[in-house]
C-alpha positions, 0 to 999 in steps of 0.5 A: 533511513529508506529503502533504496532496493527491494528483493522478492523472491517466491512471494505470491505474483513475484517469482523473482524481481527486484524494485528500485525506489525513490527516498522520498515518495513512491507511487506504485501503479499497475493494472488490477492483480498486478502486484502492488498490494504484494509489493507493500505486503513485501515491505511490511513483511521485511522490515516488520516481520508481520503480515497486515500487522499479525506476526508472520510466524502465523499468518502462514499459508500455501498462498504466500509463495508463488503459484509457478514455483509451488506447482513445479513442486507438486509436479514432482514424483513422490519420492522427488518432494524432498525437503531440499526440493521445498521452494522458500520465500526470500524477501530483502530490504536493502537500506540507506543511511541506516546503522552500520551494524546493519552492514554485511554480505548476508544478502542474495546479491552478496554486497557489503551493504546496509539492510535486512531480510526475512526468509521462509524455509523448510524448518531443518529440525523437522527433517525427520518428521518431514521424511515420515510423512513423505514416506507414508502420504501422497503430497498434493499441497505445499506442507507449510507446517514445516516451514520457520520464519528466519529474520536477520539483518545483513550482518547475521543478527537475529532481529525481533519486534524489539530490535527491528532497525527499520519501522512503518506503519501500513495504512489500509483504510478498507481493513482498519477497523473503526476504532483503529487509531482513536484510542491511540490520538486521544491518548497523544492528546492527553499527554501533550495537553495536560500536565498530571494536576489536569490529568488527576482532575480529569480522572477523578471527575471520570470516577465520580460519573462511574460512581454516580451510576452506582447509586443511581435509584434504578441501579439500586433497584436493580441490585437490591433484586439481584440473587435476593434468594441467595442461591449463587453466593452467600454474600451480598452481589451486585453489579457496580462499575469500576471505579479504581483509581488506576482504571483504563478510563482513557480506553473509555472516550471515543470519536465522535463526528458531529455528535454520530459515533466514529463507527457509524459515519460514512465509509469516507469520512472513516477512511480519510480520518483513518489514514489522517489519525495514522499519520498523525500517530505514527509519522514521526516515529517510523521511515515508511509509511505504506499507504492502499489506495487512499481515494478509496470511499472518497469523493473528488473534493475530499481526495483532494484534501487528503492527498493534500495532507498526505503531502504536507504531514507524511512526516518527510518520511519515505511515503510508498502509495498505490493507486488507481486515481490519475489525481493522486497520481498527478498532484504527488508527482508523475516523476515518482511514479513505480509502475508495475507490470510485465517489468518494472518502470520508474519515471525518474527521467521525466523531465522537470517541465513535463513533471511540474505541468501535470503537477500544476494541471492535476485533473488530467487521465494521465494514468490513462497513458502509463496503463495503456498498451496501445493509445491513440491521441486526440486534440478534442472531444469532437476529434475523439467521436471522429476517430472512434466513429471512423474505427468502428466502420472499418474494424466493426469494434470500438477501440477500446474493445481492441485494447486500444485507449483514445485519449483527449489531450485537451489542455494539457497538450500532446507532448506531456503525454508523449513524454511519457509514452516514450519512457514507459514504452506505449505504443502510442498514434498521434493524430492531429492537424496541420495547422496550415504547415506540415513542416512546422507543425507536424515534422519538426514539432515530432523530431523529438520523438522520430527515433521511438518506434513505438511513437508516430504521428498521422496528419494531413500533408495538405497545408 
């Protein structure tokens, strides 16, 4: 099962869109507050019910809805804020291969289709209430405490975390907490490695240790001084540890690195175990992973094992992934990219060779090119100094205070990049040389290209 077709409606930067993916990996790219993390929280949201793993029920806040439709709101006269004026928050999942229980026309685009939705909306059975606070209260903000969360599927069946049809696992590595996941993977350990006879052994030698402590001289010494005047019990009271056979022992052991507990190893080390532990957790058992932004903490060597384990052990489940990283966005595959911005674009057609050439030569700022509103080509790094030196006698600026990226090509060649900027639409300057033929090596060469405007190519005519 996958997500074949997001809705958004009303939810934070997203007044109203609507995002196509790919079944397999989805890399979401975009400029800072662009949307991306919103649009994983919007998928969370939908197929969990939850926010960053907190039910969304209390998690509500004025902040969730979209900042135009809340102030057009609050615009209104007084008597105009009627329950019917409140905006609401509609999120849809549309998905593949799923039960067909899940299959009706419950949806805003009124298909009969396979999917589920979670809709935030003035609560009707607060009417009353509502209408007394509107008459004897001025509203400057949007009354979220009169809002309910309805989840249901597209056929009108009420969903809850016990017949949610759809599970992911979100991994935030700056918001997961050292001990997030340790507890879990010892535990798989523990069942997949010991059968009950070691499991016993491994218990009551953990009991033994508990009970040693007990009676070690200095506890002792520490017990026979406790309360000795009797002033809080009659009895006898002492401090001892649990040692009943069905304690939490396994709660008890934790992660170590190198003998350093888990907590206090570097920000890098915990990320990337962190995401590692998750999907080795939770991959099997769920349809999408969601992960922010993995390189983050991470040096380049180390992102490159981690997008590499990305690769091999997201479960061949439906892997949604931000980032800021041209590396990790060229090594999972520049043909998966889902690029937000003013719109929203897909490089589906990109074309094979194009794909598997950054692929091969990942090390490459091709996220350069798709963030880019303007962006001028070089060969080299000496031509790059010449253009830049060349802008700034005539505009007093450098380019890029223009907006305007200057991009070394180098190995990877100008065309990989201009297959590209044709699809996402970047207005893009090559400048080049001759080569010692102008017809050759500058016309015919550009012909693919001379039917997008936003494409032109500058060389000298002399050959």
């Amino acid at each position: 099962m996958h997500i074949e077709k997001l809705v958004v409606k009303n939810f934070k930067k997203f007044r109203e869109a609507e995002f196509g993916f790919n079944s397999d990996t989805n890399i979401v790219v975009g400029d800072n507050d662009s949307g991306k993390s919103t649009l994983l929280e919007a998928i969370e949201i939908c197929l969990n019910c939850t926010f960053h793993g907190r039910p969304l029920a209390g998690e509500l806040t004025a902040e969730f809805f979209n900042n135009d439709s809340v102030k057009e709101f609050l615009a209104l006269d007084d008597d105009a804020k009627t329950a019917d004026r409140l905006p609401s928050i509609l999120i849809e999942v549309y998905l593949s291969d799923a039960p067909p229980e899940l299959r009706g026309i419950n949806n805003s685009a009124g298909e009969n289709t396979t999917g589920i939705f979670v809709e935030i909306k003035f609560n009707p059975d607060l009417e009353a209430a509502y209408g007394q606070l509107l008459a004897g209260n001025k509203i400057n903000s949007l009354p979220v405490e009169f809002y309910l969360v309805d989840w249901f599927d597209f056929a009108w069946g009420k969903l809850n975390k016990f017949t949610k049809p759809a599970k992911n696992i979100f991994v935030e590595p700056d918001r997961i907490h050292p001990t997030f996941g340790k507890n879990k993977y010892i535990n798989n350990i523990l069942n997949e490695s010991l059968d009950g006879a070691a499991r016993s052994t491994l218990n009551f030698a953990y009991r033994q240790i508990k009970t040693q402590f007990d009676n070690d001289d200095d506890v002792k010494a520490i017990n026979d001084g406790l309360d000795t005047d009797h002033r809080i019990t009659s009895k006898d009271l002492q401090i001892t540890t649990d040692v009943k056979s069905n304690a939490t022992w396994e709660n008890n052991l934790h992660l170590a690195v190198d003998d350093v507990p888990f907590a206090h190893i570097g920000k890098g080390e915990q990320s990337q175990i962190q995401i590692k532990l998750s999907l080795h957790n939770n991959a099997n058992e769920v349809d999408v992973v969601l992960i922010e932004e993995p390189e983050n903490h991470l040096s380049h060597i180390n992102l490159v094992r981690l997008i590499d384990y990305v690769e091999r052990f997201h479960g061949g489940k439906q892997l949604f992934l931000t980032t800021h990283n041209s590396y990790v966005l060229n090594k999972l595959s520049m043909g998966k990219l889902c690029l937000i911005g003013d719109g929203y674009t897909r490089l589906t057609d990109l074309d094979r060779d194009t794909n598997k050439r950054i692929k091969r030569l990942p090390g490459y700022d091709t996220l350069r090119i798709v963030l880019a509103q303007k962006a001028i080509l070089v060969e080299g790094p000496s031509d790059e100094l010449i253009v830049k030196k060349l802008f700034k006698d005539v505009h007093d600026k450098l380019p890029e205070e223009m907006g305007i990226e200057v991009i070394v090509v180098s190995g990877l060649g100008f065309k990989n990049y201009l297959n590209i900027a044709k699809i996402i639409g970047t207005r893009t300057l090559v400048i080049r040389d001759n080569d010692g033929d102008y017809q050759t090596n500058v016309e015919n060469w550009f012909k693919d290209y001379q039917d997008s405007a936003h494409l032109t190519v500058s060389a000298p005519t002399d050959n």
